[in-house]
C-alpha angles and dihedrals in degrees: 000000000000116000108236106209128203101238091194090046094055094044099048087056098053091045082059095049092042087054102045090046087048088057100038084055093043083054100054085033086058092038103055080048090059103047089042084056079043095055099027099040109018101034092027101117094037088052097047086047091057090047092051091049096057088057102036139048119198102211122194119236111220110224119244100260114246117257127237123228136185131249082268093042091262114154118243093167139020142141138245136184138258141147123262128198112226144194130202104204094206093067102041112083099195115024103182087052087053105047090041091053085046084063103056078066109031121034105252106192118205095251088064099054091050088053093049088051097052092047083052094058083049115039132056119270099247087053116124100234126183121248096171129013126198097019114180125245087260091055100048083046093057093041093047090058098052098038095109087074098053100066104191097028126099136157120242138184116236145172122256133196115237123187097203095195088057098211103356107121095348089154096059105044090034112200137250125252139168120302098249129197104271083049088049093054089046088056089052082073084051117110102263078248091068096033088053081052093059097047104124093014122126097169133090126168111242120187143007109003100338083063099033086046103043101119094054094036104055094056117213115296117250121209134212126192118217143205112233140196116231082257087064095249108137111240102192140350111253106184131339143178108221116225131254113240118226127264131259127261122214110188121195090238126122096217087191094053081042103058083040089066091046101058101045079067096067108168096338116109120225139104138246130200119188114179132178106242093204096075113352101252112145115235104185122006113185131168116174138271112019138222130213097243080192082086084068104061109081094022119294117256121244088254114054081034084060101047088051104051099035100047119122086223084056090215095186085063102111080215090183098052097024107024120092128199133168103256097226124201086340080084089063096088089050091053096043087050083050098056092053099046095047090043093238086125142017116219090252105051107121129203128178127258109213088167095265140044119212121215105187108320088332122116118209119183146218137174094004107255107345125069128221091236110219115000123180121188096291096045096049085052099044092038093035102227119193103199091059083075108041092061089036079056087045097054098036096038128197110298086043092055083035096052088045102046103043091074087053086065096248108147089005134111114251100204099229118168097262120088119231107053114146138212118243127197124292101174132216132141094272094045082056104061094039086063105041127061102198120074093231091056095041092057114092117229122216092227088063098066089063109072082043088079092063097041107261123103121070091348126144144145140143118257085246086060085043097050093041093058086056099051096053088047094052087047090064098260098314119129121213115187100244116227139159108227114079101169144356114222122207106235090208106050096012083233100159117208106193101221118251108269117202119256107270118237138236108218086197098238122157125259098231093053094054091052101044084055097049090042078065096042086059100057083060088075107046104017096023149058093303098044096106096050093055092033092135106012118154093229142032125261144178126227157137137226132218149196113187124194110249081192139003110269115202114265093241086044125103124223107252117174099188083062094054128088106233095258097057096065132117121269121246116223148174142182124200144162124191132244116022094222105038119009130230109161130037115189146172108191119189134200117193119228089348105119127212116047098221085055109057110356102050101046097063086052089050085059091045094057089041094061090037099048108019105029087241124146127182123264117235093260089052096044082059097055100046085053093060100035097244092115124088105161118010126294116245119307115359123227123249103258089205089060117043108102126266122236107021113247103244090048092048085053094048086051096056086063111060 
């Protein structure tokens, strides 16, 4: 039979299917348009971006760190350039097999591949470290020929610190070292402005100067965008923004005075602080020993890190910042000034030295066996009595000495432009039971107040603290904050900004009383304990001599230094100001476990007012002598200071090679 269709039927079905396949066309039609507007018009700048970003790297360009000079424009830290071999983690697959087979063409000591492993524990893994540094131009030629078969190492020129004076004033100028973790989380708390700033830098400045200074010394990051191959190499430089190099730092130092009083120090340990009263700035700042902050730079070895830190000297011990010591008899001056300004005593009130003063059934003694007879204000300053000032503690007390003193900047922090400093103690009843948990240790006993007038006790403050004091007093009572930085310099126009100095303070003495106490300061120096070490100077001075307990000694014992470990001996102390009309240098000078003040101590700041006010350096016999305490005035003829070469010439020749 023959199949009758329905033609309409038929056709009305394939209409419908030709009109659902039009539409579902049209749709993906106007899908894969939407989604093209979506990705060309909305998406348009992200995707370029992108783009852009396969084919290109921005990489940040580190600034040239500032330099730092000294108060004359010598240099105490600068860079040069070398190359460094360096390794990303992420894109090495066996390290050990790398840095094996880099041996085999540039020679890897042991000491560098420890160093590379601790960076490693401490960086990211797509951190450039450094395997190698200073790599010769033979090197870098071996390893470039060979680089296609060390995926992920590369050799790269970068800039190094130098300190170009080794040790010399390594305190004071600090050093830089890697940003390690603890740093990197710190900088998480950074505005994203200063964080930007640090991208592709390693380097932080971590003590003295290099630390204080950081923000004018690392300069602003630049940044260049590269054209790269799909290896990573970069082809060709498209833009960049070429970085701002730091600024430069001028302390207030003399690094040849510095390295003078250095080196009076010889092996001895011990700090110094002169400053100018007439407006704070420091003009040497030494703490010994001394350390090369050169070891730092590229990360410090186990050994030498060892040696350091573990060293019974504790050369890493900023003493003059950090280090606290009683001030002995040097505080004389301060409680005498104290006694005049709180009307406990006139200048010419006069007690007798029998060579001991009794409180209760307590003996406290003074010059061994024999007494000083009667003593007013001068003569317990010049003769150093110490019973002058037991009974001068007894009548004032301890808050008196402490309200007094506290102004003075004992126990207090300076606010010199190191960080660091600490506090010291400064006693008094509230400070006591601050400090002590039990009742019985909080209460403050009446015999304690005695040694405090002498400066023993609880007594304890930094030379800083000590030097400071003195300056204020030889400027007449007003207090200028001391600091080290005087200027920044732009490397690019010269231009010099002198740093904004606080206000200094009035404290408000009289002027009678300041005079009447350096008056006396000043017979120390021709009728006193420090007569024979400024015997001949070619200008008057003030000071005081002093000699601090290391340790207690029984009152019935006898101080004997041939019974006493090294260590156990007496510090030897002075305090000075020069000259005697108008001053121009304030210092505390001391010498650790020396003993007698006028022995050690005071000779070394005889030398340091010589090359200040009269242009005098020691000649190598006298240098000797000071080094081993056996100097009190100078050997023999002095040297011209303004002639002795600077730098040394070893030194100069150590520093030509970097």
């Amino acid at each position: 039979m023959t199949e009758i269709r329905n033609v309409e039927a038929d056709l009305a079905r394939f209409r419908t299917r030709v009109l659902v396949g039009g539409l579902a066309v049209l749709l993906g039609f106007g899908l894969l348009a939407a989604r093209m507007v979506h990705l060309q018009v909305t998406r348009h700048e992200d995707l370029q971006a992108q783009a852009e970003s396969n084919r290109t790297a921005v990489l940040p360009v580190v600034p040239n760190r500032g330099q730092i000079l000294d108060r004359y424009g010598r240099v105490l830290a600068s860079n040069y350039s070398a190359y460094t071999l360096e390794i990303t983690p992420s894109k090495v697959q066996d390290m050990d097999a790398t840095i094996e087979a880099l041996g085999e063409l540039i020679e890897i000591q042991p000491r560098d591949k420890r160093r590379f492993r601790k960076l490693l524990e401490e960086s990211r893994r797509f951190d450039s470290l450094p395997l190698r540094t200073r790599l010769t131009d033979e090197e870098v030629a071996r390893f470039t020929v060979q680089r296609y078969r060390f995926p992920g190492v590369d050799v790269r020129a970068r800039l190094f610190r130098q300190y170009p004076h080794g040790d010399a004033a390594s305190h004071v100028i600090g050093y830089i070292g890697r940003i390690n973790q603890r740093e990197k989380e710190q900088m998480d708390d950074w505005p994203e402005e200063e964080q930007a700033n640090y991208r592709g830098t390693d380097y932080i400045g971590k003590l003295g100067a290099e630390q204080s200074y950081e923000r004018e010394l690392h300069g602003i990051t630049g940044f260049e965008r590269v054209e790269t191959s799909a290896g990573g190499r970069a082809v060709r430089s498209l833009a960049s923004t070429p970085a701002t190099p730091g600024n430069t730092v001028v302390l207030s130092i003399d690094i040849k005075l510095q390295k003078l009083v250095e080196d009076m120090f010889g092996e001895r340990r011990g700090a110094l602080v002169a400053i100018d009263p007439r407006n704070g700035e420091i003009l040497a700042f030494v703490s010994k020993p001394t350390f090369d902050p050169n070891l730092f730079v590229e990360g410090i070895d186990v050994e030498n890190w060892r040696a350091l830190n573990e060293s019974v000297d504790k050369p890493l011990l900023n003493r003059a910042l950090r280090g606290t010591y009683p001030p002995g008899s040097t505080y004389k001056p301060f409680m005498a000034l104290a006694a005049l300004e709180t009307g406990t005593r006139k200048a010419e009130t006069a007690i007798n030295d029998p060579g001991y003063w009794m409180f209760g059934n307590h003996r406290f003694r003074s010059h061994g066996d024999g007494g000083l007879g009667s003593v007013n204000m001068y003569r317990s300053i010049v003769k150093s009595s110490n019973v002058y000032y037991y009974s001068l503690a007894n009548e004032m007390g301890v808050d008196t000495m402490h309200d007094f003193m506290a102004p003075l900047g004992f126990g207090q922090i300076t606010g010199i432009d190191l960080r660091g400093e600490v506090r010291g103690v400064l006693p008094s009843q509230a400070w006591k039971r601050r400090t002590y948990k039990r009742p019985e240790q909080q209460k403050w006993y009446a015999g304690e107040t005695i040694s405090l007038g002498i400066g023993q006790g609880y007594n304890n403050f930094t030379m800083l603290q000590i030097a400071h004091a003195m300056a204020t007093l030889a400027a007449g009572g007003v207090r200028h904050t001391p600091h080290l930085a005087i200027a920044t310099e732009d490397v690019v126009t010269r231009q010099r900004t002198l740093l904004h100095q606080e206000a200094p303070v009035a404290l408000g003495f009289k002027p009678e009383n300041i005079a009447t106490v350096l008056n006396a300061m000043h017979g120390v120096t021709v009728e006193g304990t420090g007569a024979g070490v400024f015997a001949g100077a070619g200008y008057l001075s003030g000071g005081k001599t002093g000699t601090a307990q290391a340790v207690t000694i029984g009152q019935k014992d006898r101080y004997d230094v041939r019974k006493l470990e090294e260590h156990q001996r007496d510090h030897s102390l002075y305090l000075a100001f020069a000259p005697l009309e108008q001053p121009q240098v304030a210092l505390a000078v001391i010498v650790e476990n020396a003993g007698f003040g006028a022995a050690h101590a005071a000779p070394i700041a005889r030398r340091v007012f010589d090359y200040l006010l009269m242009d005098q350096y020691p000649n190598p016999q006298d240098l000797a002598a000071v080094q081993k305490g056996q100097a009190g005035r100078p050997i023999g003829t002095p040297l011209k200071a303004s002639e002795v070469p600077w730098p040394p010439e070893q030194e100069a020749a150590s520093a030509a090679q970097p």
